[in-house]
N, C-alpha and C positions, 0 to 999 in steps of 0.2 A: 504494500500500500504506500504509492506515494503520496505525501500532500501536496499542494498547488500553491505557493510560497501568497498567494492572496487569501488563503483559505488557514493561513497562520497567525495565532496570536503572539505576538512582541511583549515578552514581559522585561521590566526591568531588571529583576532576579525574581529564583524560586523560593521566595519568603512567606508565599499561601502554603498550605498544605497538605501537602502534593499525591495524598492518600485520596484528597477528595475526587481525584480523579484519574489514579492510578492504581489500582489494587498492590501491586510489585512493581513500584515504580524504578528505571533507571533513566538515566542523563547520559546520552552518547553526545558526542563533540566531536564538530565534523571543522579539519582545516580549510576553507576558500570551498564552501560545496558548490556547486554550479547554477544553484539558486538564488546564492547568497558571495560572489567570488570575489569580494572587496573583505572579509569578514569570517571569524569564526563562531560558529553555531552549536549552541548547546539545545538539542532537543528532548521534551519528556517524553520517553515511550511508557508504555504498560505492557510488563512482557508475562502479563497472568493468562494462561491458554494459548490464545495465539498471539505472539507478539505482535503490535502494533507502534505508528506514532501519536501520541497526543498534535495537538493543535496548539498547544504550549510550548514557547523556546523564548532563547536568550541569545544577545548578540553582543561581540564583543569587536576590539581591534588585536588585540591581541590575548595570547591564551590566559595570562597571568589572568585577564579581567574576567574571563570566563570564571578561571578556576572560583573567583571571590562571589561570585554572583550564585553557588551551588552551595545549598546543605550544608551544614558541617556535618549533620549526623549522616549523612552519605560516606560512603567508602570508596576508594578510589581504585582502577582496575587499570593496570597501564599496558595490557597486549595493543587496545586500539591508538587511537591517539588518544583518548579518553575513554572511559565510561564508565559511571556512579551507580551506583545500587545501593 
């Protein structure tokens, strides 16, 4: 499932609570994705069942800003370039 970068919600960070709309929520972080290629992207998926993306994400210039804009109660998983759970 892709989303349609107009069909995205822009949050400033993830400081609502992210349960409300992710059962098992994680935050993948995509470098310059090709919807967003000035920018890196942090998105909420829900990967309960069948994973999917929220319509939830964060925009950064650089990663550091991502990284601050995420959970702290999140966990950090460094195979991707990111991704929180």
């Amino acid at each position: 499932m892709e989303l349609l970068r107009n069909e995205s919600i822009v949050l400033v960070d993830f400081s609502f609570n992210i349960y409300d709309v992710a059962k098992l929520p994680l935050i993948a972080v995509y470098e310059h994705p090709k919807d967003w290629p000035d920018k890196y992207v942090a998105r909420l998926w829900d990967v309960v069942k069948k994973p999917h993306p929220t319509r939830y994400m964060v925009l950064g210039e650089h990663l550091k800003e991502i990284r601050d804009k995420i959970p702290q109660s999140m966990s950090l998983i460094t195979r991707f370039v990111e991704a929180w759970i």
